[in-house]
LOZANU-53769 format. One record per atom (N, C-alpha, C): residue number from 1; x, z, y. Coordinates in Angstrom, 3 decimals. Example, Ala and Ser with C-alpha at 12.3 -4.5 7.8 and 13.67 -1.06 7.14 Angstrom:
! LOZANU-53769
<pt><num>1</num><east>13.190</east><up>7.800</up><north>-5.690</north></pt>
<pt><num>1</num><east>12.300</east><up>7.800</up><north>-4.500</north></pt>
<pt><num>1</num><east>13.200</east><up>7.800</up><north>-3.300</north></pt>
<pt><num>2</num><east>12.850</east><up>7.080</up><north>-2.250</north></pt>
<pt><num>2</num><east>13.670</east><up>7.140</up><north>-1.060</north></pt>
<pt><num>2</num><east>12.900</east><up>7.870</up><north>0.030</north></pt>
! end
This chain:
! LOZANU-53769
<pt><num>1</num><east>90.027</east><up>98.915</up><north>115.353</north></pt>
<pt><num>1</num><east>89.646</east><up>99.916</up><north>114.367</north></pt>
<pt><num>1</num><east>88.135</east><up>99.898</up><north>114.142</north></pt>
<pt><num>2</num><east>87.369</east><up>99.379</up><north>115.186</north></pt>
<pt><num>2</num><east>85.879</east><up>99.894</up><north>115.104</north></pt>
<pt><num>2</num><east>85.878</east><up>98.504</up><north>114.009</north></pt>
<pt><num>3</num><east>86.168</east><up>97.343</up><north>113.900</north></pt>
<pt><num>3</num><east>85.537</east><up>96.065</up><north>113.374</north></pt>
<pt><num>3</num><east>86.125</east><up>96.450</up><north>111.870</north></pt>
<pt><num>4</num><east>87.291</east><up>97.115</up><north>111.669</north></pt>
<pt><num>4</num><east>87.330</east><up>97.520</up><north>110.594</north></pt>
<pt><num>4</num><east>86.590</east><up>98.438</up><north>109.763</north></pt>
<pt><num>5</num><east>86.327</east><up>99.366</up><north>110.454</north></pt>
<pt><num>5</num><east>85.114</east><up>100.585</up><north>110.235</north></pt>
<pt><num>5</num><east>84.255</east><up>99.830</up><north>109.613</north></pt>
<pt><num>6</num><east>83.452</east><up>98.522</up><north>110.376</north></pt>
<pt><num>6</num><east>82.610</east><up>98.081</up><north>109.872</north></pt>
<pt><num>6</num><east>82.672</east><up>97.277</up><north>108.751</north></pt>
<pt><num>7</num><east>83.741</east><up>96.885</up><north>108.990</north></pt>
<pt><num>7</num><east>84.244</east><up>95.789</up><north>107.350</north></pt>
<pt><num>7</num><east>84.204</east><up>97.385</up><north>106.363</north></pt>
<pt><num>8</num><east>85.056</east><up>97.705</up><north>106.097</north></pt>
<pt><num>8</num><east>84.508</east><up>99.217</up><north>105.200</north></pt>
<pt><num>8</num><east>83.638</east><up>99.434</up><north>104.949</north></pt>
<pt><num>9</num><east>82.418</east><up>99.566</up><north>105.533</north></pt>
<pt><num>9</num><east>80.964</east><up>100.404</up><north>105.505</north></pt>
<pt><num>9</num><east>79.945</east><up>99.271</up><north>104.839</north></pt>
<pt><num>10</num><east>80.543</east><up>97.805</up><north>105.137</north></pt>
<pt><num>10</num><east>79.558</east><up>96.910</up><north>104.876</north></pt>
<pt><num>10</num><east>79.992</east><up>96.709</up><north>102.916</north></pt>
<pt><num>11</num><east>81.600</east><up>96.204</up><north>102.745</north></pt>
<pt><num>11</num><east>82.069</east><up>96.089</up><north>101.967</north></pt>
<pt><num>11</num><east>81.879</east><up>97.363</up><north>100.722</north></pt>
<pt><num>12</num><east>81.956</east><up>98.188</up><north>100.942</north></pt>
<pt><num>12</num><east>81.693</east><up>99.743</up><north>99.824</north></pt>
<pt><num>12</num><east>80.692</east><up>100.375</up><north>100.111</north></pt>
<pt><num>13</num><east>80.363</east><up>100.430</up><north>101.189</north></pt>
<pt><num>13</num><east>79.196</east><up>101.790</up><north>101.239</north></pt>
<pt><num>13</num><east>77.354</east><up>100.852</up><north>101.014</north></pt>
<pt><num>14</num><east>77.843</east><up>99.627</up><north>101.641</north></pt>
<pt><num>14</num><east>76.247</east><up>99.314</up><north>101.410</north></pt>
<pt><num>14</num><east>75.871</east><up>98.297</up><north>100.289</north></pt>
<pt><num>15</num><east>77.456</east><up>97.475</up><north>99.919</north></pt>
<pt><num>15</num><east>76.594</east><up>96.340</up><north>98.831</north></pt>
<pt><num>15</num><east>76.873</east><up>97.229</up><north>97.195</north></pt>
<pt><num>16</num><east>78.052</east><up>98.523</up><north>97.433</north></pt>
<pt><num>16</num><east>78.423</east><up>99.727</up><north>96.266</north></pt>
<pt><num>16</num><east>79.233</east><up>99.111</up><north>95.129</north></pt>
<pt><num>17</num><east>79.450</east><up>98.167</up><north>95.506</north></pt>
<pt><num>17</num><east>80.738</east><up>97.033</up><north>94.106</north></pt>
<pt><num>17</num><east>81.704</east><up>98.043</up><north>94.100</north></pt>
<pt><num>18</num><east>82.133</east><up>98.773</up><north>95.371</north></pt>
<pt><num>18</num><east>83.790</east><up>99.471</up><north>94.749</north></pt>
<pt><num>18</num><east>83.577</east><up>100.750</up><north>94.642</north></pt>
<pt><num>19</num><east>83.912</east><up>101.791</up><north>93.445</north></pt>
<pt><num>19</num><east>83.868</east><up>103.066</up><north>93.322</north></pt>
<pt><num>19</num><east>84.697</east><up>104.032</up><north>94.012</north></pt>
<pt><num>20</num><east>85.742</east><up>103.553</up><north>94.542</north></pt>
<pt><num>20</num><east>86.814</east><up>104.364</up><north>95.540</north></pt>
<pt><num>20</num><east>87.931</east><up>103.802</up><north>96.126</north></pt>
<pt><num>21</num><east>88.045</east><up>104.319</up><north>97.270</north></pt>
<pt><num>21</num><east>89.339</east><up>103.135</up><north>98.122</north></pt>
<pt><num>21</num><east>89.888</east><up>104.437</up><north>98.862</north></pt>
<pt><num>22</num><east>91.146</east><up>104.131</up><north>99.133</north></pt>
<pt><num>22</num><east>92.324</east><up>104.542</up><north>99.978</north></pt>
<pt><num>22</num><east>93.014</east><up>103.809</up><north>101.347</north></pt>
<pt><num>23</num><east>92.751</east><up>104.500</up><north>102.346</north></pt>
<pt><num>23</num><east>93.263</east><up>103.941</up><north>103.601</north></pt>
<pt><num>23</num><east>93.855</east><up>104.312</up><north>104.061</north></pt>
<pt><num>24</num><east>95.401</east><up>103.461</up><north>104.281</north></pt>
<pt><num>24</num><east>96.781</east><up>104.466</up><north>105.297</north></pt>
<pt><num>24</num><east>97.014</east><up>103.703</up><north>106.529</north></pt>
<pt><num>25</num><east>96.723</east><up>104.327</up><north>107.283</north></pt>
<pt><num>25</num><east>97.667</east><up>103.924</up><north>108.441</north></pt>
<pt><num>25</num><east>98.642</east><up>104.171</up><north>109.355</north></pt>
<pt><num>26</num><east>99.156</east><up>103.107</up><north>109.719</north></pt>
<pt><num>26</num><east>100.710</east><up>103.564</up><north>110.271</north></pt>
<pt><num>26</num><east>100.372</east><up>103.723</up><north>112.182</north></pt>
<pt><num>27</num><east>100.846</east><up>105.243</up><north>112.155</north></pt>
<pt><num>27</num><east>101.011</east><up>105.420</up><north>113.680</north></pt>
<pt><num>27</num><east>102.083</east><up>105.151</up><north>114.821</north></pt>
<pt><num>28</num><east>103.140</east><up>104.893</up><north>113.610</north></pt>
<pt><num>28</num><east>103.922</east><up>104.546</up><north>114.359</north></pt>
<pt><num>28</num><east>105.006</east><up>103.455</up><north>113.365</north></pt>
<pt><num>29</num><east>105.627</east><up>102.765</up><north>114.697</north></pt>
<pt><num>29</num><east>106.595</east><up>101.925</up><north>114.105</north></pt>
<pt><num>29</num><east>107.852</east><up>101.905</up><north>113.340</north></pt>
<pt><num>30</num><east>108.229</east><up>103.013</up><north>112.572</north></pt>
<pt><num>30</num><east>109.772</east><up>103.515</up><north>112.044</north></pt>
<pt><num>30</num><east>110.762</east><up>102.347</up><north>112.485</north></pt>
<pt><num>31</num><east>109.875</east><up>101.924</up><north>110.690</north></pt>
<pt><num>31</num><east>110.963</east><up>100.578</up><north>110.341</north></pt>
<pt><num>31</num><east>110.132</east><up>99.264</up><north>110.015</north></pt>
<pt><num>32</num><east>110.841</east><up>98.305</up><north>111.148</north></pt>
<pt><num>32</num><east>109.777</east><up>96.506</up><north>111.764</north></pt>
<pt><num>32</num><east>110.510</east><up>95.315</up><north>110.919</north></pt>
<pt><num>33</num><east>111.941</east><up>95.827</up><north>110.280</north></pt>
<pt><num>33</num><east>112.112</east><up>95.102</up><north>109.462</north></pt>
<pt><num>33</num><east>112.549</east><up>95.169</up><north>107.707</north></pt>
<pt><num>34</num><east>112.572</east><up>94.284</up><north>106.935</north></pt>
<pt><num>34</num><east>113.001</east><up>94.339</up><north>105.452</north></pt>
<pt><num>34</num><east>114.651</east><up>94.582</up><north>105.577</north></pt>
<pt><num>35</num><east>115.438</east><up>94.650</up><north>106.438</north></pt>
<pt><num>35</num><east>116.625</east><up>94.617</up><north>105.872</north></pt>
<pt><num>35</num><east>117.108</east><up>96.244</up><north>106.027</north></pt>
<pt><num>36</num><east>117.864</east><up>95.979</up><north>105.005</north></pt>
<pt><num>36</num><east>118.466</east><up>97.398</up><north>104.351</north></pt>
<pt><num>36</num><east>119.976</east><up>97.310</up><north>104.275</north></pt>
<pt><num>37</num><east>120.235</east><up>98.451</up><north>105.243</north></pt>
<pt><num>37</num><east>121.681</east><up>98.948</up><north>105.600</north></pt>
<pt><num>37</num><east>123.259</east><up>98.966</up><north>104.534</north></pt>
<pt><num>38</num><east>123.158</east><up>97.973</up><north>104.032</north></pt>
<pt><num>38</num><east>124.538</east><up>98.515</up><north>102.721</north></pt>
<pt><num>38</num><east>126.305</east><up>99.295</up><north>103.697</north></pt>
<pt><num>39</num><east>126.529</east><up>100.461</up><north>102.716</north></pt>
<pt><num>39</num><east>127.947</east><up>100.701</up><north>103.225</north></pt>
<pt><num>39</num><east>129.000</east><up>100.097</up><north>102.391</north></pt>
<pt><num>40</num><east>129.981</east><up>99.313</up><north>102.916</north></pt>
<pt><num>40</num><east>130.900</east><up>99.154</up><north>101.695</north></pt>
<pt><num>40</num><east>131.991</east><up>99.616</up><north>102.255</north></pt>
! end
């Protein structure tokens, strides 16, 4: 997390190319794969 912090701070806050960003992160693992449950 910290090396990311810094990728962030270097990338937007100091060279100012991007006007606004959004960051999600996942705390936990729900769901690890693409497949999806069909009932028939």
């Amino acid at each position: 997390m910290t090396e990311y912090e810094r990728l962030i701070r270097e990338l937007c806050f100091i060279s100012g190319n991007i006007k606004a960003f959004k960051t999600y992160a996942a705390m936990q693992r729900i769901k690890v794969s693409l497949q999806v449950p069909l009932q028939t």
